[in-house]
N, C-alpha and C positions, 0 to 999 in steps of 0.2 A: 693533914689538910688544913687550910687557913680558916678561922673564925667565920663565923658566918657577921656583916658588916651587921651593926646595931641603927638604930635610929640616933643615935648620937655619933655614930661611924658618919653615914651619910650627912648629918648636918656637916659636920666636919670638912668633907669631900665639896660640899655647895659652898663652904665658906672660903675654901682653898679657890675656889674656881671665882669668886665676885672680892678676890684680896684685894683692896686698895695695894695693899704692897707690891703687886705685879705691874700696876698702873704705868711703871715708868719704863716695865719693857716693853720691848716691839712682838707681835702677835706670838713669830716663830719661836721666844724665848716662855713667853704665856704657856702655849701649848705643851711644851717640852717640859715644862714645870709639874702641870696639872698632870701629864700620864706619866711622872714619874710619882706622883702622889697617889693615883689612880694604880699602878702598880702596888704599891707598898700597902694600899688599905685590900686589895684585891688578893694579896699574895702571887700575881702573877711573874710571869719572865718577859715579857715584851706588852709594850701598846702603841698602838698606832694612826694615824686620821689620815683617812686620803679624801681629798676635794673633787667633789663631784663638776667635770668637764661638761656642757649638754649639750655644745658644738661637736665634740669628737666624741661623747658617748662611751666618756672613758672615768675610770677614778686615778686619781694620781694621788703619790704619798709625799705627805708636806711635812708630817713629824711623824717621829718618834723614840722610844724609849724603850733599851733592849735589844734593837735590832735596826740603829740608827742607817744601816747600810741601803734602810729600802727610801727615804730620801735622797741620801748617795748617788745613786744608782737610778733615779729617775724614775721606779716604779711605776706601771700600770698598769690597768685591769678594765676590759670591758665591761660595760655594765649589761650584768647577766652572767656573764664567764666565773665559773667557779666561785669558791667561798664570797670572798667579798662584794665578786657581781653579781651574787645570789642575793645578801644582805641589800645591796641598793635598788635592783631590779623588785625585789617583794616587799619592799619597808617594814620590813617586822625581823628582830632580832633570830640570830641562828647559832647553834650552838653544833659544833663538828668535833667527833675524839678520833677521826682519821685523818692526819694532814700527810698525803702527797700529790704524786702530777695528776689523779685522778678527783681531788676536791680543791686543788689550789690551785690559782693560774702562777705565783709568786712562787719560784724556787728557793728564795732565800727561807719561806716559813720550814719547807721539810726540810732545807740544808740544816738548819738551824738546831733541828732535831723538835721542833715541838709538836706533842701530843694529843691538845685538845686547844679549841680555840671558840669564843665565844665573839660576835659582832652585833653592833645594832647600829640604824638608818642614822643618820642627822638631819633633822628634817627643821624648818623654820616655816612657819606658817603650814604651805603645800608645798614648799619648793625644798626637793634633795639638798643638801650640801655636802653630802659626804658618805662616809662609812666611819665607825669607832670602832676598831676589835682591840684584843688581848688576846694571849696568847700562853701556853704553861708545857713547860717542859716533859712536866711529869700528868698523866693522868689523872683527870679530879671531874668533879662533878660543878655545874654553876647554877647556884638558887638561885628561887625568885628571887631574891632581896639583891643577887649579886644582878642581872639581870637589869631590875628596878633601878639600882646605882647607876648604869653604867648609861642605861638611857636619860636618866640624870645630868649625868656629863655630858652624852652625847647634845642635849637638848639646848644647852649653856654654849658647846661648844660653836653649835649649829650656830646658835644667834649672834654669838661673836663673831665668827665668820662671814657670814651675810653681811654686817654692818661694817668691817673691815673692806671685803670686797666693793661692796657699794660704796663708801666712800672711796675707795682707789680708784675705781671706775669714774664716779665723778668728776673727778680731781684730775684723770688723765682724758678725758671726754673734754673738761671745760678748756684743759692746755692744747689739746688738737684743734679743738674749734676756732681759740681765740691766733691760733697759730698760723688758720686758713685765712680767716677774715683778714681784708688787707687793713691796717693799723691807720694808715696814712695813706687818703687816695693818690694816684699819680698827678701830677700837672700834666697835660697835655693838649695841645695848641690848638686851638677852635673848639675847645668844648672843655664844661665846668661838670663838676662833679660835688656830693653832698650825699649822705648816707647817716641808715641812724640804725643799729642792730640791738633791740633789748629779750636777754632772754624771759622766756614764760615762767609762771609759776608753778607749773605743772613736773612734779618728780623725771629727773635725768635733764640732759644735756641734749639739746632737739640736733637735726641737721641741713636745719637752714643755713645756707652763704649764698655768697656774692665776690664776683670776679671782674677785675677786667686787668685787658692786658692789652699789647703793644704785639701788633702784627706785621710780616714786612709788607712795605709798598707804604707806608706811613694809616694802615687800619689801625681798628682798633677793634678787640672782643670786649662783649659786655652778656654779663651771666646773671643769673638769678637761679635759686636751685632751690629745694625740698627733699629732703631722704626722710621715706617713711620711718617712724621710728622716735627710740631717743634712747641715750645712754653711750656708752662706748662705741658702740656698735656700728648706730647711726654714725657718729663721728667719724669711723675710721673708713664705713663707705661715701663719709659724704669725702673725704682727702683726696679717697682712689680717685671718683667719677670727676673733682675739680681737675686732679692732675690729666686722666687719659681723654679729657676733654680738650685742656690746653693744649695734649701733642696731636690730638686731631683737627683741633682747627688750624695750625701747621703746614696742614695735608690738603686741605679742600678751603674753601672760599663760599661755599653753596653750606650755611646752617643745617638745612634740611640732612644732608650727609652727614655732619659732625657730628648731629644727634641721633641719626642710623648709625654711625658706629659705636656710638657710645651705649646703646641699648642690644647692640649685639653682643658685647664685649660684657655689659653687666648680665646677659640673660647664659651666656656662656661663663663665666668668670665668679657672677654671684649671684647666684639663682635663689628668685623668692624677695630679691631686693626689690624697691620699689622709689622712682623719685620723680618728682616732676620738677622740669626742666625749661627755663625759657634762655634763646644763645640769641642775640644780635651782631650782625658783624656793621660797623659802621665805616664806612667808606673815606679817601683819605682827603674827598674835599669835604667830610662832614655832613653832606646834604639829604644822605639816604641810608637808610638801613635795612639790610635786608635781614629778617628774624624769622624763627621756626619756634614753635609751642611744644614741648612735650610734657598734655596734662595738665599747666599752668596755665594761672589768671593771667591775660593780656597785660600789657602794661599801659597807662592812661596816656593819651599825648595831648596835650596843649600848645597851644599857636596863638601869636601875639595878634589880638583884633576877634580869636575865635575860642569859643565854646570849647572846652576841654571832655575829650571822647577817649572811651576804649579802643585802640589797634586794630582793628577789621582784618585777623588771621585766622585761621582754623584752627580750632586745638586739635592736637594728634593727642595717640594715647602717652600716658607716663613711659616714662624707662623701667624697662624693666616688663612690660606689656607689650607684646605682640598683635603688631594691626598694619594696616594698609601702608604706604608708601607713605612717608613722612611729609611735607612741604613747605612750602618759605613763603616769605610776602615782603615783598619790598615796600618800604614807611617811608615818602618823601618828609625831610623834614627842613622849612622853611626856616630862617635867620632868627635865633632867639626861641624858635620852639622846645617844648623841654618834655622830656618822656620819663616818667615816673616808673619802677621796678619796684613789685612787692612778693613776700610771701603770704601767706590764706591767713597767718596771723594776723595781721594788721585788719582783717576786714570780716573776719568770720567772729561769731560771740556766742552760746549755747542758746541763750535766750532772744535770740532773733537770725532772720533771715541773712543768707550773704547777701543775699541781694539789698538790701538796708546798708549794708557796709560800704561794698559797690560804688553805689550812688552816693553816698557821703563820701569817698577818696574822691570821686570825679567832680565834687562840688566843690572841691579847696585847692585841687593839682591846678594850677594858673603861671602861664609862661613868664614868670617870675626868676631870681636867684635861686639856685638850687639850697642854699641854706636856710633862706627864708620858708619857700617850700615843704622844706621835710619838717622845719617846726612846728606851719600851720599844719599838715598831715596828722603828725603826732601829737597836738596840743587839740582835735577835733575829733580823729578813731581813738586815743590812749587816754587821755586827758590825766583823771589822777584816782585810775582804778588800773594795777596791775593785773599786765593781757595775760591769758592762763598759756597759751601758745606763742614760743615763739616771735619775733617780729625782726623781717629784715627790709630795708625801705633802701633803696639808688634810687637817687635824683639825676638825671643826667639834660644840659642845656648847649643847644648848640649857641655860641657865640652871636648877638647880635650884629650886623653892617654898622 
């Protein structure tokens, strides 16, 4: 039977796990490192970390050592289901000297031949990341101390993980987002364009955009959007609702429709999601638009001679919220008038009212150049205190006679 680990064992083990000398590889060789180290002070025959899933409610195996075939192989395990979904479902370490189809969901542990297996939670803050077991061929007993270690590791491993994932997630959140947002507006004939998107300071990647596009008959769609949320997530349902919105307005001409099926489609397709949505389709002499609300701020419109006002449409409910028949409002809009597109960023602040915000956007939108426009906007809501939300702003001008 192997040593029982010392306090100078375990320092050991913590200093193996915070090595500047692993600094230069990539997590998968980190991890593969430390449970071969974790082996050797343990006396064990296999270890292993599987990543807690909370979308599918599953743990998956990303390393290990001894019994490398269960990353191979794609391993998974419901959380709750047997050994390991026992350790994740109760967060508290477990310790089993039976391994077959009756305490494991993993065939590979009994093919394996192993005897007793000990796991504990990975946990960072409150939030799962995982399961850590080991695993021994031969019959043995695991002390506290071995126990103690291992959630040790598991504790190190957790928060590595976490800070891995999170920035990945990041990092492919910010390339989605920046991939939607159009880089360069269109040129298109009788109407100017100007747009300003700064992200918040608030932790993750938000799911504000903004679209427009080129319709036949010579229209034109114009979007503004909001996915509840932020992180990858956000991102990936703000891409879906941008794309299944373009091939519906394709279909139909009537806003009010385009955003009925697009709330059909997310309430069937991804349930629990949530965005508000404002569509304009603008018509191909430019003079009118007809727009539908869903749960979004109106957009301001201003008119050359006249007072700059909110859009007189009904807000329907967000996407993703079930309610009454959706509806449109047709916007005359006069030579040179210019209709301003925001999201709740640019006007909402913790310490005051929207309605304060409101009415400062409506006091500076002025049937102006669209680039002049969104400067004044943002040099009077943004000024030079970073918004905690999000901020996406379309300027759109129709051409003056």
């Amino acid at each position: 039977m192997p040593e029982t680990p010392t306090a100078d064992d375990r320092l050991q083990v913590l200093e193996a796990i915070t090595d500047t000398e692993l600094g230069h590889l990539g997590q998968d060789k980190v991890m593969a490192t430390i449970l071969a180290r974790v082996r050797e002070l343990l006396g064990v025959d296999t270890a292993t970390v599987l990543r807690h899933d909370p979308s599918a409610q599953q743990l998956l195996a990303i390393a290990a050592s001894g019994i490398e075939e269960e990353v191979y192989q794609d391993v998974r395990v419901p959380v709750g289901a047997g050994f390991a979904g026992k350790v994740a479902a109760q967060r508290r370490p477990v310790v089993i000297d039976h391994v077959d189809e009756t305490t494991v969901v993993n065939s590979l542990l009994w093919e394996r031949g192993l005897s007793t297996l000990l796991g504990v939670p990975m946990i960072a803050g409150d939030e799962l990341i995982g399961v850590l077991h080991v695993g021994s061929l031969t019959p043995r007993e695991f002390s506290g101390t071995d126990i103690d270690l291992l959630q040790l590791v598991a504790a190190r491993l957790a928060l590595a993980a976490q800070i891995e994932l999170s920035s990945t997630d990041r990092a492919a959140a910010a390339a989605l987002q920046r991939s939607l947002v159009p880089a360069r507006l269109p040129a298109v004939p009788g109407i100017q364009f100007s747009a300003r998107y700064v992200p918040g300071t608030e932790p993750g990647v938000g799911g504000d955009w903004y679209d427009l596009f080129s319709l036949p008959g010579d229209r034109l769609g114009i979007v503004m959007g909001d996915v509840a949320g932020h992180g990858l997530n956000a991102a990936v349902i703000m891409g879906r609702l941008r794309s299944a919105l373009r091939a519906y307005a394709l279909e139909s001409d009537d806003p009010a429709e385009v955003l009925s099926k697009l709330d059909r489609k997310v309430q069937h397709f991804e349930p629990g999601s949530l965005a508000t949505v404002v569509y304009g389709l603008l018509t191909a002499s430019r003079d009118s638009m007809a727009i539908s609300l869903a749960g979004h701020l109106p957009p301001v419109l201003a008119t050359p001679g006249g007072p700059s006002v909110f859009v007189d449409a009904p807000v329907d409910p967000p996407i993703g919220v079930t309610g009454p028949r959706r509806r449109r409002t047709v916007v005359e809009l006069p030579p040179g008038a210019v209709l301003a597109f925001y999201t709740d960023g640019l006007v909402e602040r913790r310490d005051q009212l929207i309605d304060v915000g409101l009415q400062r956007l409506a006091d500076v939108v002025s049937a102006e150049q669209p680039g002049v426009v969104c400067a004044r906007v943002m040099a009077a809501l943004v000024g030079n205190i970073p918004a905690q939300d999000d901020i996406a702003l379309l300027v759109a001008r129709c051409e003056p006679n």
